[in-house]
C-alpha positions in Angstrom: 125.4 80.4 73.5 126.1 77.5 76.0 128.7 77.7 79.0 131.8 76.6 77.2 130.9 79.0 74.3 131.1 82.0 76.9 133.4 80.5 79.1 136.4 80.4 75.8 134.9 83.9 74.9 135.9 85.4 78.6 139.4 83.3 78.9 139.8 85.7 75.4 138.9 89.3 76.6 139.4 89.0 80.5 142.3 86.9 80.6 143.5 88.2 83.6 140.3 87.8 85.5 140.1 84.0 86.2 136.5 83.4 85.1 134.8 80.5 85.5 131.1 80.3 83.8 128.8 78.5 86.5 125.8 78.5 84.3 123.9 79.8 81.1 120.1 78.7 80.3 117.6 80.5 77.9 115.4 82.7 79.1 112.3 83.8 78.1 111.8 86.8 75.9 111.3 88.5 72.1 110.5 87.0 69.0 113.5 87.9 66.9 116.4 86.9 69.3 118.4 84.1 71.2 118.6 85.3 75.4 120.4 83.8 77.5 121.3 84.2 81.1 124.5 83.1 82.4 126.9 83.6 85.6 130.0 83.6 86.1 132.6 83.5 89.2 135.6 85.6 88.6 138.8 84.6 90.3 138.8 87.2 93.7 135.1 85.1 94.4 133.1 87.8 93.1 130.2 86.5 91.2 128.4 88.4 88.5 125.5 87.4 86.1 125.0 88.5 82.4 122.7 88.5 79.9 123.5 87.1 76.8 121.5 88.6 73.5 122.6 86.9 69.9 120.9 85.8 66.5 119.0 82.6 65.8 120.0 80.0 62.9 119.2 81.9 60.1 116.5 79.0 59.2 114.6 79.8 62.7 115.1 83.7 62.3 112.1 85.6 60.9 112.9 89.8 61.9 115.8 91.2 60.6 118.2 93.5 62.8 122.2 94.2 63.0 123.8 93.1 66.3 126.5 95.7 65.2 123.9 98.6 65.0 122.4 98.1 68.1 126.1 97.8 69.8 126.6 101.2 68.3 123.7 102.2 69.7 123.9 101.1 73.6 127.4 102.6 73.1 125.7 105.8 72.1 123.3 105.8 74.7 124.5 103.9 78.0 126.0 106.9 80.3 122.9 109.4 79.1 121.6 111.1 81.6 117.6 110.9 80.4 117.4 107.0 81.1 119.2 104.2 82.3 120.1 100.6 80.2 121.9 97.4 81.3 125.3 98.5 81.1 126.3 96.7 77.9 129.8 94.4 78.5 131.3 92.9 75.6 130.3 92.2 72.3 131.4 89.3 69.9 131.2 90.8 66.5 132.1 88.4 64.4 130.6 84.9 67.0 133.7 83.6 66.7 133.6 82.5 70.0 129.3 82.5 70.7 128.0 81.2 67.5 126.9 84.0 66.7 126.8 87.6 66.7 126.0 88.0 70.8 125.4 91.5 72.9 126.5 90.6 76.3 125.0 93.2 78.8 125.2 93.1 83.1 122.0 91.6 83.9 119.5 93.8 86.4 117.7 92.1 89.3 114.4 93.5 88.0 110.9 92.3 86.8 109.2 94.0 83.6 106.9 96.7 83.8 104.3 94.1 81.8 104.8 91.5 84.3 103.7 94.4 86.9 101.1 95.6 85.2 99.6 92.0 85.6 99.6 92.5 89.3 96.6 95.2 88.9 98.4 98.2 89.8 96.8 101.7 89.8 96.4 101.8 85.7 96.5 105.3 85.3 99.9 105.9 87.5 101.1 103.2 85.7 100.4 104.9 82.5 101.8 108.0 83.6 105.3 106.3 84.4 104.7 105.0 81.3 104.6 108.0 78.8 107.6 109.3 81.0 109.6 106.5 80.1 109.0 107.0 76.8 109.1 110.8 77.0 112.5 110.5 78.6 113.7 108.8 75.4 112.4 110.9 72.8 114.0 114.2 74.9 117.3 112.6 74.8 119.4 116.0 72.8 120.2 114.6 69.1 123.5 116.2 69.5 124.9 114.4 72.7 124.3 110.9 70.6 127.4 110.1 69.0 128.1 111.2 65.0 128.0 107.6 64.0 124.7 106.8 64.4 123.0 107.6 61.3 120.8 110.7 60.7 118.0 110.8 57.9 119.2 114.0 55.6 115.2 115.4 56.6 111.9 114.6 58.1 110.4 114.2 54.6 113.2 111.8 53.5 112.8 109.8 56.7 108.9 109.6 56.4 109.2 108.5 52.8 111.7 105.9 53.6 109.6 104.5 56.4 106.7 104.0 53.8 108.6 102.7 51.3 108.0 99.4 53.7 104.7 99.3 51.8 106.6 98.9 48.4 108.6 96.0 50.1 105.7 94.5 51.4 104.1 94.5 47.8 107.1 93.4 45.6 107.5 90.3 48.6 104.0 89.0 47.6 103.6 90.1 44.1 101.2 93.5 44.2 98.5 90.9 45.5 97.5 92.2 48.2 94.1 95.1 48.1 94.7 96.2 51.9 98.3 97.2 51.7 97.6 98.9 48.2 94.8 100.7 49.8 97.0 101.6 52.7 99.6 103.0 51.5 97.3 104.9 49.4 95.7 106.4 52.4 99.0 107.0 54.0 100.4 109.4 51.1 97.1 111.0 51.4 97.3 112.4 54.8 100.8 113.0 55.8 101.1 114.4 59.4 103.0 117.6 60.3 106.4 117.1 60.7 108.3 117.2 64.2 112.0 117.3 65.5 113.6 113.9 64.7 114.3 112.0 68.3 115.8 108.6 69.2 113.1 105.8 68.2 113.4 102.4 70.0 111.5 100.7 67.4 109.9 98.2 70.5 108.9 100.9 73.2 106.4 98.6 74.9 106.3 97.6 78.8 107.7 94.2 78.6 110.8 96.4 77.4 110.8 98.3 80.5 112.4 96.8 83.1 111.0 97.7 87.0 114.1 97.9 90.0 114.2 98.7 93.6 115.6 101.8 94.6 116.2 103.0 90.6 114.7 104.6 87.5 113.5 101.9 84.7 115.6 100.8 82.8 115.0 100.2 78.7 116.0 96.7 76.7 115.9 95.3 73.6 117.4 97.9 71.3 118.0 96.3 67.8 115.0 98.3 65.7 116.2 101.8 66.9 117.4 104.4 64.9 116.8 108.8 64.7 113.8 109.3 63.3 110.1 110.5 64.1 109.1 109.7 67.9 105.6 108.7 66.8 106.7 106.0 65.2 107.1 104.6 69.3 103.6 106.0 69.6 101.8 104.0 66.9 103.7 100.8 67.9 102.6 100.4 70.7 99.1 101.1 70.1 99.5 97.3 68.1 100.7 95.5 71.1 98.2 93.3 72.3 99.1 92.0 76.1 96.8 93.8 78.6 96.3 95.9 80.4 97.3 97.9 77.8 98.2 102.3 79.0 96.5 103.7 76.2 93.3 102.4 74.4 91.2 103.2 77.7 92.0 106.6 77.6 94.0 107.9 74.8 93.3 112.1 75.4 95.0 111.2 79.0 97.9 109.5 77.4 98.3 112.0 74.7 97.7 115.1 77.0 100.5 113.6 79.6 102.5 112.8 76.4 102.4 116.5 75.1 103.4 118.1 78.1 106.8 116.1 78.9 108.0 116.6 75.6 106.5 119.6 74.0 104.9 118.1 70.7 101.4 120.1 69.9 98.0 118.5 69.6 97.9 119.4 66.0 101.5 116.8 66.0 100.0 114.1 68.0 96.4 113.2 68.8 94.8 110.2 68.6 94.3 110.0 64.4 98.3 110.7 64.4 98.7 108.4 66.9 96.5 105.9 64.9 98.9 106.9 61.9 101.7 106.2 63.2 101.0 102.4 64.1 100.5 102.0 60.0 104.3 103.3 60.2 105.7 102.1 63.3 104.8 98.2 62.6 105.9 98.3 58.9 109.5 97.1 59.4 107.8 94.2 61.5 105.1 93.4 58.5 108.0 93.4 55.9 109.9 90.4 57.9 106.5 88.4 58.6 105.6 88.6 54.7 108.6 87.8 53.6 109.1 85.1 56.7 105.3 84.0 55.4 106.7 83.6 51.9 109.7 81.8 52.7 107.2 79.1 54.5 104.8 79.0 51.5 107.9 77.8 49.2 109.1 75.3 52.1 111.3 76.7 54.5 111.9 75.9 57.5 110.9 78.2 60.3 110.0 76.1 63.2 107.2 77.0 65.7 107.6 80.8 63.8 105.7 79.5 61.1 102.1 79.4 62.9 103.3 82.7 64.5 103.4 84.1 61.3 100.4 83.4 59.9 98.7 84.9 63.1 100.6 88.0 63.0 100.0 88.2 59.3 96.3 88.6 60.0 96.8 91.3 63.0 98.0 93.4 61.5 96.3 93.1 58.7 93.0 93.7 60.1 94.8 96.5 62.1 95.7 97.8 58.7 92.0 97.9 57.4 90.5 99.3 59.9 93.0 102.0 60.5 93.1 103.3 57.0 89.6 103.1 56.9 89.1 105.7 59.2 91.4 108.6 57.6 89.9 110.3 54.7 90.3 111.0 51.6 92.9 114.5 50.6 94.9 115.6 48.5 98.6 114.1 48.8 100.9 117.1 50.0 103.3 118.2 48.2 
């Protein structure tokens, strides 16, 4: 995703604009994709600057997503009233012209809500603004999102495909490993209550969230969402480990401010739910990092991804432990 790429990619789909691309340098950002940002003079003088989201080489690549899902997605959700997203511009489906599949979205003069937090704020505003965001997502109606996002059939059917992670972890390395056979154990033991299926981000965290004068936040980075159960936000971002982190100091005050702005009960979400939920809401992450681990222990490449994986590996790992340690034992509902 250089300046010639995006400059012959422009000349395609605003011919009659005149672009000319002035610049585009990586940025900073996730894990699991390519960011670039770029500008670009169009031919009346205006200038305008972009953000350009695509897919690593495949041997660099470690989490799996579908730029054409999460297109579908910020089509689905980008004039909803309940929260605001970088207005998402063009998208080369096939990177023909980028390399690469690439999400090009208007870029927001902003800073992230992490980056603020590291300037010692008021912590427990800030984690009010917090579980709004979020709240504001998981409130979104189901039926003003478009028909072709997919819908699990049911709650149950959703849950049970969201564990089946476990399985895929397991075949990856063989049934070897004790902890994930003991988790998913505990997991089918204690099933939560089931609540109204909501828009999931899959990476609700504030380094997502993205802070600008005069405006509501505005929400990136959506290539793991998908309709399913909102806890699934809620236990992944209990993982994350940048602090100051909104809810370990006080998770009743989260949880309570949580409840109210969208209605869930305490007997749907307190803080063994909550715990729950991050054995749920990271699996999609701990399938790619086994099977990225795997791919490194038969000698592929994966570049500076490879240390990061054995770190992550153990994280959650230990997270997994200790977690499931701490439900009990029950009969597996029905």
């Amino acid at each position: 995703m250089n300046v010639e790429q995006f400059q012959s990619f422009l000349d395609a789909v605003e011919p009659e604009r005149g672009a000319t691309v002035l610049s585009a340098a990586p940025i900073p950002g996730g894990y699991s994709r390519d960011t670039v940002m770029a500008e670009v003079r169009w031919a009346d003088g205006t200038t305008e600057k972009f953000v350009l989201r695509g897919d690593p080489p495949e041997d660099m690549s470690v989490f799996r997503s579908d730029r054409a899902a999460e297109w579908a997605m910020l089509q689905a959700v980008k004039d909803l009233p309940d929260f605001r997203i970088p207005t998402p511009r063009y998208f080369d489906a096939t990177g023909e012209y980028m390399g690469c599949k690439c999400i090009i979205s208007e870029a927001i003069d902003s800073t992230s809500m992490q980056k603020f937090l590291d300037s010692g704020p008021d912590l427990d505003k800030a984690r009010e603004d917090f579980v709004a965001i979020m709240a504001s997502a998981h409130n979104t109606p189901l039926d003003s999102i478009a028909d072709t996002i997919a819908r699990p059939t049911s709650w149950r059917q959703h849950i049970e495909d969201v564990i089946a992670n476990y399985e895929r972890m397991l075949q990856i390395i063989g049934d070897t490993d004790p902890v994930l056979r003991y988790t998913l154990k505990k997991i089918r033991m204690n099933l939560p209550p089931e609540v109204p299926m909501t828009i999931v981000h899959g990476d609700l965290q504030p380094g997502n969230f993205l802070l600008s004068e005069g405006t509501d936040p505005y929400i990136i980075d959506w290539e793991f969402s998908r309709i399913g159960d909102p806890r699934l936000d809620l236990g992944y971002y209990l993982q994350i480990p940048m602090p100051p982190h909104l809810y370990h100091p006080d998770p009743e005050a989260f949880l309570t401010s949580y409840r109210a702005l969208t209605g869930l009960t305490e007997e749907q979400i307190n803080p063994a739910i909550a715990k729950y939920f991050l054995l749920l809401g990271t699996s999609h992450l701990m399938v790619d990092i086994i099977q990225g681990t795997q791919d490194v222990t038969d000698g592929l490449h994966r570049g500076v991804m490879g240390t990061f994986l054995m770190t992550a590996y153990a994280h959650f790992h230990n997270l997994y432990l200790d977690y499931s340690l701490d439900m009990p034992y029950s009969e597996v509902t029905a």
